[in-house]
C-alpha positions in Angstrom: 124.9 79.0 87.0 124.3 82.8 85.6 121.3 83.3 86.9 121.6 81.7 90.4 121.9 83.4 94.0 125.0 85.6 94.0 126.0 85.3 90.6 126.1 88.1 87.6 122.6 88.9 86.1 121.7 91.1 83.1 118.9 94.1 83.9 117.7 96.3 86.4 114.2 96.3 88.4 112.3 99.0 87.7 109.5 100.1 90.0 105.3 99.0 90.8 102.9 98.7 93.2 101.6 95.5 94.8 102.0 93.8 98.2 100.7 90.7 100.0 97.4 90.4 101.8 97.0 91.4 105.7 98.5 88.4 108.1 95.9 87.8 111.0 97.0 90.0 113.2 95.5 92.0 117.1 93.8 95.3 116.7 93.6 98.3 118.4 90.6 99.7 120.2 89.3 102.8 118.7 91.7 104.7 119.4 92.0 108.5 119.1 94.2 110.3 116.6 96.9 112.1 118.3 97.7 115.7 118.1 100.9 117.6 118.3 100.4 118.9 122.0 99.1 116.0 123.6 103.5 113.8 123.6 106.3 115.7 123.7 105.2 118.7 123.2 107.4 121.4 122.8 110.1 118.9 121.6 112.5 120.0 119.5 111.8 118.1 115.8 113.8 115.1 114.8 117.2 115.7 112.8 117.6 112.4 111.6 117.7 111.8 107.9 115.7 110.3 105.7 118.5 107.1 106.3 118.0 106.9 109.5 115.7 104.2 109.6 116.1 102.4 113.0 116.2 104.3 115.9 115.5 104.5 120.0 112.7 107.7 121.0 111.3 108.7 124.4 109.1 110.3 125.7 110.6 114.2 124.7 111.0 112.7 121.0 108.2 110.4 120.4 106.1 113.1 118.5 108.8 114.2 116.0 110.0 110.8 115.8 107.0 108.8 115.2 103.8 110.8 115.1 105.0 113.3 113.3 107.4 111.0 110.7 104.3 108.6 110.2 102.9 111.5 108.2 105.8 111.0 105.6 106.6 107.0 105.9 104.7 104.0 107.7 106.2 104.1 111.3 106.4 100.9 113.6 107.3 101.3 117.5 108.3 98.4 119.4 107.8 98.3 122.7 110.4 96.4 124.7 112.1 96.0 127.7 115.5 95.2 129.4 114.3 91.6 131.0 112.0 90.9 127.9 113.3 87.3 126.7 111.0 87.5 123.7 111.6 91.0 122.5 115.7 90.0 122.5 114.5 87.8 119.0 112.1 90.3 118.2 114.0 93.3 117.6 116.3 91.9 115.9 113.7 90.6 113.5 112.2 93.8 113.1 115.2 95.6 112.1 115.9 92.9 109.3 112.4 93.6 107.7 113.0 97.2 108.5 116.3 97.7 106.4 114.6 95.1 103.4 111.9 97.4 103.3 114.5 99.8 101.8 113.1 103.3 103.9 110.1 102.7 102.8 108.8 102.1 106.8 110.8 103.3 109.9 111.3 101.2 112.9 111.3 103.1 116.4 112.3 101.1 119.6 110.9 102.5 123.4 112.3 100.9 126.4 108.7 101.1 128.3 110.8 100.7 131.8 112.3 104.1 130.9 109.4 106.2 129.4 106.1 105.4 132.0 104.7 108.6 131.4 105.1 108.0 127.9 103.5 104.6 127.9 100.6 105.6 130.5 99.6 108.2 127.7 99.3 105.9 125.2 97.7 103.2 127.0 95.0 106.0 127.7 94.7 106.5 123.9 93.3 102.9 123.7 97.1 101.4 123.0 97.9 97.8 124.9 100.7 98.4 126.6 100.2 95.8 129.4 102.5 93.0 127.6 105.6 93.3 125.9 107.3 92.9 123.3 104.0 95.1 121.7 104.7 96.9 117.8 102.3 99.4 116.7 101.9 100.8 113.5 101.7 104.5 112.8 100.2 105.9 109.5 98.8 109.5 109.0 99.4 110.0 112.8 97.4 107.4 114.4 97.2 103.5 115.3 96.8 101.4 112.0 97.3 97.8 113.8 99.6 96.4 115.9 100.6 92.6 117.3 102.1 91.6 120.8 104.9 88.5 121.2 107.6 87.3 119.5 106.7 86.6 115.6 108.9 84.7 112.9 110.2 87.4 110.9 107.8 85.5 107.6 104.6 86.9 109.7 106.6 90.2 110.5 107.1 90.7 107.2 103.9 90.2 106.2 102.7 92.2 108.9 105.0 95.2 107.2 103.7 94.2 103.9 100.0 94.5 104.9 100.7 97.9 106.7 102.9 99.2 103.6 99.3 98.1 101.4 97.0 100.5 103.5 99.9 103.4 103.2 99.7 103.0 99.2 103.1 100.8 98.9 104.8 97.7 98.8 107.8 96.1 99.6 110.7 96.4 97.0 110.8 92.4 96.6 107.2 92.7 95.6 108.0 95.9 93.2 111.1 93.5 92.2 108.6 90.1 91.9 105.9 92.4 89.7 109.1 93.8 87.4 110.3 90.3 86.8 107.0 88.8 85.9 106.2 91.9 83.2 109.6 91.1 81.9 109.1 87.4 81.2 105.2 87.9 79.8 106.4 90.9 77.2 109.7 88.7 76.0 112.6 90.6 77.9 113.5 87.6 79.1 117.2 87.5 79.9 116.4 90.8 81.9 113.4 88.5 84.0 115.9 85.9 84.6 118.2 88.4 86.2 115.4 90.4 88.4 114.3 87.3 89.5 117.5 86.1 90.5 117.8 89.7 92.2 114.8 88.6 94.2 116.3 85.8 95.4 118.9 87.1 96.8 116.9 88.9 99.2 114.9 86.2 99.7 115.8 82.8 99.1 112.4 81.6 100.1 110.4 83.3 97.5 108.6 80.7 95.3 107.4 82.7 93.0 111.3 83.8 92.6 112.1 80.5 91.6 109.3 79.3 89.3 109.9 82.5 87.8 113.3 82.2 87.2 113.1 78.0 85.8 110.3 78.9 84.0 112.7 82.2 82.5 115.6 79.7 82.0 112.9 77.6 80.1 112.2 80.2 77.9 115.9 80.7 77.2 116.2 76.9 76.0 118.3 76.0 78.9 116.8 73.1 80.6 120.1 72.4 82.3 119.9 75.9 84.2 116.3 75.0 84.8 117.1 71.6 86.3 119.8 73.2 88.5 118.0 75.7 89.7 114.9 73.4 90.8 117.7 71.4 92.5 118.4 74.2 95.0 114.6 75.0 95.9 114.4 74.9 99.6 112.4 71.9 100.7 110.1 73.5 103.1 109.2 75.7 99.7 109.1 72.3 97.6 105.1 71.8 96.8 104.6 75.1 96.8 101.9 75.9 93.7 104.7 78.0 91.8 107.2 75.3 92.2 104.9 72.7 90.8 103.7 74.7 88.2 107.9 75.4 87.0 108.4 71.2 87.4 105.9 70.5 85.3 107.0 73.1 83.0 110.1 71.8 83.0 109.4 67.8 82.6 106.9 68.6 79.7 110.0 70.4 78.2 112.0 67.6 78.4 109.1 65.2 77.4 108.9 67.4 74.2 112.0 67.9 72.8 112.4 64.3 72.4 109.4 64.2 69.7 109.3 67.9 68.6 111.5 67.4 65.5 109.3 64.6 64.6 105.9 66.1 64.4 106.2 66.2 60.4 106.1 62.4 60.7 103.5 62.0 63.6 100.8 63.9 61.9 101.1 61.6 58.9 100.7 59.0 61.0 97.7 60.5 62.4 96.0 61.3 58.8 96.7 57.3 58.3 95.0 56.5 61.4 92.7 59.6 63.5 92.2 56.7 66.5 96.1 56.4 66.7 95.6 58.1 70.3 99.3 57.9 71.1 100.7 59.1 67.9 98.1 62.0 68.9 99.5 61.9 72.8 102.6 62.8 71.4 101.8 65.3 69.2 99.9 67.1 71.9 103.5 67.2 73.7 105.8 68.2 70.9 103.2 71.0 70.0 103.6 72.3 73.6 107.4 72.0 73.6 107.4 74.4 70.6 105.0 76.4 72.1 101.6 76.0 70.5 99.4 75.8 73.5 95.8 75.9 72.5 96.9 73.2 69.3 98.5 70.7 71.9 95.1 71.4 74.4 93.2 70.7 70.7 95.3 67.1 70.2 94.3 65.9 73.7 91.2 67.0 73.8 90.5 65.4 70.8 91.4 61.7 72.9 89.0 62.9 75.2 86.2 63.2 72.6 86.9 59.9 70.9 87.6 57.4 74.1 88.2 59.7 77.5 89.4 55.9 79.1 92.3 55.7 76.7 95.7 54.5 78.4 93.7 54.9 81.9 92.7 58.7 81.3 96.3 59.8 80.4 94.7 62.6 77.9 93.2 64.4 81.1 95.8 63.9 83.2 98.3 65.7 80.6 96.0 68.4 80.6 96.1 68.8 83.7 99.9 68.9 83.9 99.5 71.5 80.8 97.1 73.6 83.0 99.6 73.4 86.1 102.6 74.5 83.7 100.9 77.2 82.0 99.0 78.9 85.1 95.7 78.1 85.7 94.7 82.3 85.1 96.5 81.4 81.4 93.9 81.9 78.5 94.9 78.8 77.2 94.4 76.9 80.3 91.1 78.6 81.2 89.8 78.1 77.2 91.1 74.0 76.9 89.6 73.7 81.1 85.9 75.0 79.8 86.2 72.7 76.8 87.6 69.5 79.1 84.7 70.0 81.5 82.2 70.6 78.8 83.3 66.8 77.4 83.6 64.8 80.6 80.6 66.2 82.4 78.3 66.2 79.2 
């Protein structure tokens, strides 16, 4: 398949700005915003580049490392120690979102058995430091959030997401995810098809990767690709609303192309008889297969306004299966929803 994990894929991402919403996470106390003498002072500043995204700090280094550094880039410290069993999956976790982040956050790791002093100052600041494994987030200088125990990397990374949000970023899957879906609504759509595909190889969990990239090979007239790729969805990802939305796509696409070279011959049949309700059923479905939304919403709505109990409601629930293909924020979805709620509840 071209446009599947791994394989080649026309197109670069380019770059935007969005990110997911905050995961429910523990906060700080007030705490205050540190200055420059208060850790570390009079330690030398940090000489690791830019790259140099993971790192261990103490005590002499914290302020370069982290206070100072969260100035530039979103910092997170984890807090572990040596006979932690949790923070043994945690780290590891952490460093994963760290590097998929791309340097756009920086993941610091203090060994609390090691640096007391370090974490007695802190804890005087207002920072928890009673458990472990504990992560704080450093923006501007100061405390933004933090969480304590061992999360599944998912809620790490939407931890990061959330804390990349409040710094004025995102993730580059989201920047990726917001490239693809610009690509696909303004017709570059090989080049969606490939950034989507891009997304999914960093994460093969994304369902808005996949319904983008079905509903892309969709687009392309390649229902086999579509029907291929919908075959490797992971299950737990399966009802997702994106996933859904790309099946249904893709069965009306099928449903369509079977009557869509015979719509010349249906609408005559329709002129002979207006209450031929199935000759209309399938004209509403060959008119979406070629792409005619709001005239295919027209043909069913217009077996909702003559009998709404034909063929045991099948006009409304085709609609519905339009709306759920299209995107319910589509302007044809929201017009033909205003006018199907205006007929049944009238």
């Amino acid at each position: 398949m071209d446009y599947i994990i791994g394989q080649p894929r026309p197109g670069q991402p380019g770059v935007s700005s969005r990110a997911a919403s905050a995961p429910g996470t523990a906060r700080p106390a007030a705490a205050a915003p540190m200055e420059p003498g208060m850790i570390g002072a009079g330690a030398p500043p940090n000489g690791a580049a830019d790259a140099d995204i993971i790192m261990d700090s103490d005590q002499r280094t914290f302020m370069a490392d982290v206070i100072e550094d969260s100035r530039r880039v979103p910092v997170l410290v984890d807090f572990w120690a040596t006979w932690c069993g949790p923070c043994k999956t945690l780290t590891p976790a952490l460093e994963k979102v760290t590097r998929a982040a791309g340097g756009r956050i920086k993941l610091v790791k203090i060994d609390v058995d090691a640096n007391r002093a370090l974490v007695s100052q802190l804890s005087q600041l207002g920072l928890p430091l009673q458990s472990v494994p504990t992560v704080a987030a450093f923006w501007q200088g100061q405390i933004l959030d933090l969480f304590q125990g061992a999360l599944p990397e998912s809620e790490i990374k939407r931890f990061v997401e959330a804390l990349l949000k409040a710094a004025g970023g995102a993730m580059p899957s989201a920047d990726l995810l917001a490239d693809a879906r610009a690509a696909l609504d303004e017709g570059r759509v090989e080049e969606a098809a490939g950034a989507f595909s891009a997304l999914l190889e960093q994460e093969p969990e994304s369902p808005e990767a996949w319904g983008g990239l079905i509903r892309s090979l969709l687009t392309l007239g390649d229902e086999d690709q579509a029907r291929a790729a919908l075959a490797e969805v992971p299950p737990k990802i399966a009802d997702h609303a994106e996933i859904a939305g790309a099946r249904a796509a893709l069965t009306l696409a099928e449903e369509g192309r079977k009557v869509v070279d015979a719509l010349d011959g249906i609408r005559s049949r329709l002129a002979a008889n207006p209450d031929d309700h199935a000759s209309r059923y399938e004209l509403a479905t060959g008119l979406n297969a070629a792409g005619e939304r709001a005239e295919a919403a027209d043909a069913l709505l217009e077996i909702l306004k003559r009998d709404r109990s034909w063929n045991e409601g099948a006009a409304r629930l085709q609609l519905i299966k339009f709306f759920e293909a299209w995107g319910f924020d589509d302007p044809a979805t929201m017009a033909a929803r205003r006018r199907m709620s205006a007929l049944l509840f009238s």
